[in-house]
N, C-alpha and C positions, 0 to 999 in steps of 0.2 A: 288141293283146291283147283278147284277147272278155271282153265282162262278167264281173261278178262276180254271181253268183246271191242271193236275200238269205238262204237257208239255208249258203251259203259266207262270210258272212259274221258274222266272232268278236262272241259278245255281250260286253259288260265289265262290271262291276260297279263301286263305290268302291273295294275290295280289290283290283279286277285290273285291270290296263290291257294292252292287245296293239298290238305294231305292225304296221301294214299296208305296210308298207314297198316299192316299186316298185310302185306302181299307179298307173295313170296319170289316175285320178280315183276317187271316193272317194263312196258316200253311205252313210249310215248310220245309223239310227234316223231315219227322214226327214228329214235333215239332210241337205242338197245342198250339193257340194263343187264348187267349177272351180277351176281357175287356169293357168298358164301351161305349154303343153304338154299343157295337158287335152281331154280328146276332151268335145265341147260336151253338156251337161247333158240337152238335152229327146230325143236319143236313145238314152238308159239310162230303163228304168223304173226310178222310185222304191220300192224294195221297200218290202214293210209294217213296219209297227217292232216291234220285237223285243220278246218275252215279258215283260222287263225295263225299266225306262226306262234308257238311258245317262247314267251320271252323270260320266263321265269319257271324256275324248278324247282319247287316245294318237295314234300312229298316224296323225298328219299326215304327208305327205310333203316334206321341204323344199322351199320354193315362193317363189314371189315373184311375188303376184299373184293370191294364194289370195283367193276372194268364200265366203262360209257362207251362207245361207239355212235358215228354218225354227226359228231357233236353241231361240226360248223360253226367253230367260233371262228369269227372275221376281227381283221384287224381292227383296233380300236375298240372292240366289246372289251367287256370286263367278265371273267370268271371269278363267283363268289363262291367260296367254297366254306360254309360254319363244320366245324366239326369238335366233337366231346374228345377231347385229350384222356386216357387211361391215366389212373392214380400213382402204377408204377410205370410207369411211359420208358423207355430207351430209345426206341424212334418211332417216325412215320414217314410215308413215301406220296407224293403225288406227283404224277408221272403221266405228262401232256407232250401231246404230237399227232403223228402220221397212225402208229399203231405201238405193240410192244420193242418193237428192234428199230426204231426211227423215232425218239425224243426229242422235243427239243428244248424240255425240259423235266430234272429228274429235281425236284424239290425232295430233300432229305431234312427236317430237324431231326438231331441228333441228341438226346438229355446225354446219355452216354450209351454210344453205340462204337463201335470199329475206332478205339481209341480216340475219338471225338467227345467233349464233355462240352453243353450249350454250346453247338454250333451247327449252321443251318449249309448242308454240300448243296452243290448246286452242279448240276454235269448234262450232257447233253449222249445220244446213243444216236449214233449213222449204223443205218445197215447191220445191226448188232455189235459193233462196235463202242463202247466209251469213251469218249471224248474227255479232255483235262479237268479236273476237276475243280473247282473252285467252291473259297469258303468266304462265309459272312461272319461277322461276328455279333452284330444284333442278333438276338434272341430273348422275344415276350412271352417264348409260349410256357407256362406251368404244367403240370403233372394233375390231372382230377379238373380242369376245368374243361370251358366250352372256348372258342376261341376262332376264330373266320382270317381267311386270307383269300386277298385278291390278287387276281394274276390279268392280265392282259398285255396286248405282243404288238407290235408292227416288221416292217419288214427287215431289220435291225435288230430288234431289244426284244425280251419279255421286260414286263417291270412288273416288281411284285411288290406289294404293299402288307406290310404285317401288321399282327392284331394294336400296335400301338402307334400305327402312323407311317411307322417307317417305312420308305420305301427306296428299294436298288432294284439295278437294272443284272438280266444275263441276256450276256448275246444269242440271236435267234441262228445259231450254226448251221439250221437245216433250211433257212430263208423261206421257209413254209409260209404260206400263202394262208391257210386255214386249219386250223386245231379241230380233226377230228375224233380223238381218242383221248380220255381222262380214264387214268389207272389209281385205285385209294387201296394203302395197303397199312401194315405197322400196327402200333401201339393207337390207336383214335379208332371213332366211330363215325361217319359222317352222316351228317344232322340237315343240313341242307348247301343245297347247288342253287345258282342263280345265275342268270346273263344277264349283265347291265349294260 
């Protein structure tokens, strides 16, 4: 499939979201897209962004394996992140920061994975390093459903909110200023991303 041109591509606003449905990579608002199946990133230009800034991201294609670059999420936004939970699930990973080796957050539910059964790690990576880990014991999410999680940060906290309300805090280790890089890996598909 030949690019997509960046005047081929739908603006959105808060009000509108559009789906880009069957593409087989995705950038937009200078927001770089790969993932599995994706034709590699450095030969597509990066169109210019769009007259409007995007405040909403519809129009993921289900994926597993999806990298984001460029994000610029600011403190006090909200990242909404839906995603289809697999039937036989063990885990998934979402994994926000600087880049891959600077996290400063590694969301892990875990159904049963690395001797973990229903529990959600949460860790942070400096410099490719790992940071302590810590576990929650809330866990809503089922095996075969669809399911969304919010995450949003200050110069302190992330605070993440699960699909039934609950929400805790991990500390922001890397005191990051701006979330540019969202990593989706594991057992789920993701279905849609959003800034609130």
């Amino acid at each position: 499939m030949d690019p997509v041109g960046s005047s081929d591509l739908p603006r959105t606003t808060q009000r509108e979201s559009r789906t880009w449905a069957g593409f087989p990579w995705l950038l937009a608002g200078g927001v770089r897209w790969s993932g599995a199946g994706t034709t590699p990133g450095p030969t597509h230009p990066t169109p210019p962004p769009p007259p409007r800034p995007l405040t909403r991201l519809a129009a993921v294609p289900s994926l597993q394996g999806l990298v984001a670059s460029n994000l610029s999420l600011k403190p006090g936004q909200c990242l909404r992140v839906q995603c289809e939970v697999v039937p036989e699930a063990k885990s998934f990973v979402l994994n926000l920061g600087k880049d891959g080796d600077n996290l400063c957050l590694h969301f892990n539910p875990r159904f049963e994975a690395h001797g973990d059964v229903n529990t959600i790690v949460c860790n942070s990576k400096d410099g490719g390093a790992w940071g302590e880990e810590l576990r929650e014991s809330a866990f809503p999410f089922q095996p075969g459903t669809v399911t969304e999680v919010c995450i949003s940060f200050d110069q302190a906290d992330l605070t993440i909110k699960l699909p039934d309300g609950y929400t805790f805090k991990f500390p922001n280790r890397l005191n990051l200023e701006a979330i540019s890089y969202l990593a989706a890996d594991g057992d789920m598909k993701i279905k849609c991303l959003a800034f609130d």
